[in-house]
C-alpha positions, 0 to 999 in steps of 0.5 A: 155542908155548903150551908154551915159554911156560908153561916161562917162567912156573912155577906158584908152589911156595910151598905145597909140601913143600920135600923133595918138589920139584926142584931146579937147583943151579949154581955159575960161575966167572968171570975176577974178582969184579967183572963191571962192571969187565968180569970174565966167566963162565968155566965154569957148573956144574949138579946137579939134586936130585929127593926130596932125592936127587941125579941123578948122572946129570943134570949141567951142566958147560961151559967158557965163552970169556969173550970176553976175557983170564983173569987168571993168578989167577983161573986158578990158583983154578979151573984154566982157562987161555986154552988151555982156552976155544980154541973154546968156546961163547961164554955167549950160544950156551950160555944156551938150552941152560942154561935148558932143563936148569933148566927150570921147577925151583927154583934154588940156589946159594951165594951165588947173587947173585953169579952172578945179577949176572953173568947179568943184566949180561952177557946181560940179555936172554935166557931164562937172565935169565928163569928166575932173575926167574921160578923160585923161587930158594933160597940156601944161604948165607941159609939157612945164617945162618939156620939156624945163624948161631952159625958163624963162617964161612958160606963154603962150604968151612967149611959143608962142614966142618962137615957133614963133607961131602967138599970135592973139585973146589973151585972148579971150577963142578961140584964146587961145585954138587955140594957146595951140593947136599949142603950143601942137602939138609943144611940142608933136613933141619935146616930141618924138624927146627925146623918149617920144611918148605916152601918158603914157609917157606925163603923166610922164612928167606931173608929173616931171614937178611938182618937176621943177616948185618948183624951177621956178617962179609961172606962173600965168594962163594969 
């Protein structure tokens, strides 16, 4: 019991070397973009990354039943059809399963409100809503507007452009986390090389990353 609880509420890492922690980083894909107009969570991707080295041997990947019509669409964006979610989990049968594998660890995501607005909105209520109030959640779009706000695009595929990052599964919740996975570590190096090197410090670049964006064009989630 005292365990369980202790797992809802991490000890804070901000003093810590950001290269020696742990990481959860997911991606979803969803039925649209607009979850209060009742677009719902169709797959949740996740990696883990341990000493700046990703667990291929730890992943999430889970076709969810959004409990309501796909849009041909967004179908044709990430690949799941109707005939895909025939006896899938539903989001609520799934999230303590998901709030395990993130444990008490760091999240990441790519323009991660995205996929915390869905998670609030569709289960506001449960221990998956916890770990991202709880847990250290890092952003690898801030921390890209940061770190190198002279791009003209901050969208993710071009990020892996950039870094020269092989862009495979696109829009499929594995494939992306595994790409912010190899985006992070790679914004985590360039991070240190300009004095920042713990996670206090990405969480300040976080923040300085909201006065950029004013100035740079919306990025949109895909």
């Amino acid at each position: 019991m005292f365990e369980f609880i202790k797992n809802l509420f991490p000890k804070p890492h901000n003093d810590l070397l950001a290269r020696d922690q742990t990481y959860c980083v997911l991606d979803t894909e969803t039925t649209g973009f607009d979850v209060n107009q009742g677009d719902r969570i169709v797959s949740i991707g996740a990696v883990t990354i341990n000493n700046l080295e990703i667990n291929y041997k730890t992943k999430y990947d889970q076709i969810i039943d959004p409990e309501r019509d796909i849009p041909i669409k967004s179908s044709q964006v990430h690949g799941i059809y109707p005939r895909d979610i025939k006896g899938k989990p539903k989001i609520r049968e799934v999230e303590h399963e998901f709030a395990s594998f993130i444990g008490n660890n760091i999240i990441v995501g790519h323009n991660i409100d995205f996929d915390i607005g869905f998670i609030k909105n569709i289960i506001p209520y449960s221990e998956l809503r916890l770990k991202f109030k709880n847990n250290i959640v890092l952003d690898t779009l801030n921390l890209a507007v940061s770190l190198l706000p002279e791009l003209r695009s901050h969208g993710l595929t071009d990020l892996c452009h950039h870094f020269k990052i092989l862009v495979s599964d696109r829009h499929t919740a594995y494939g992306d986390s595994l790409m912010t996975a190899k985006l992070f570590i790679k914004l985590i190096t360039i991070a240190e090389q300009n004095g920042f090197r713990t996670i206090y410090d990405l969480t300040k670049l976080m923040k300085k990353s909201y006065s950029i964006k004013r100035h740079l064009t919306q990025q949109s989630h895909y």
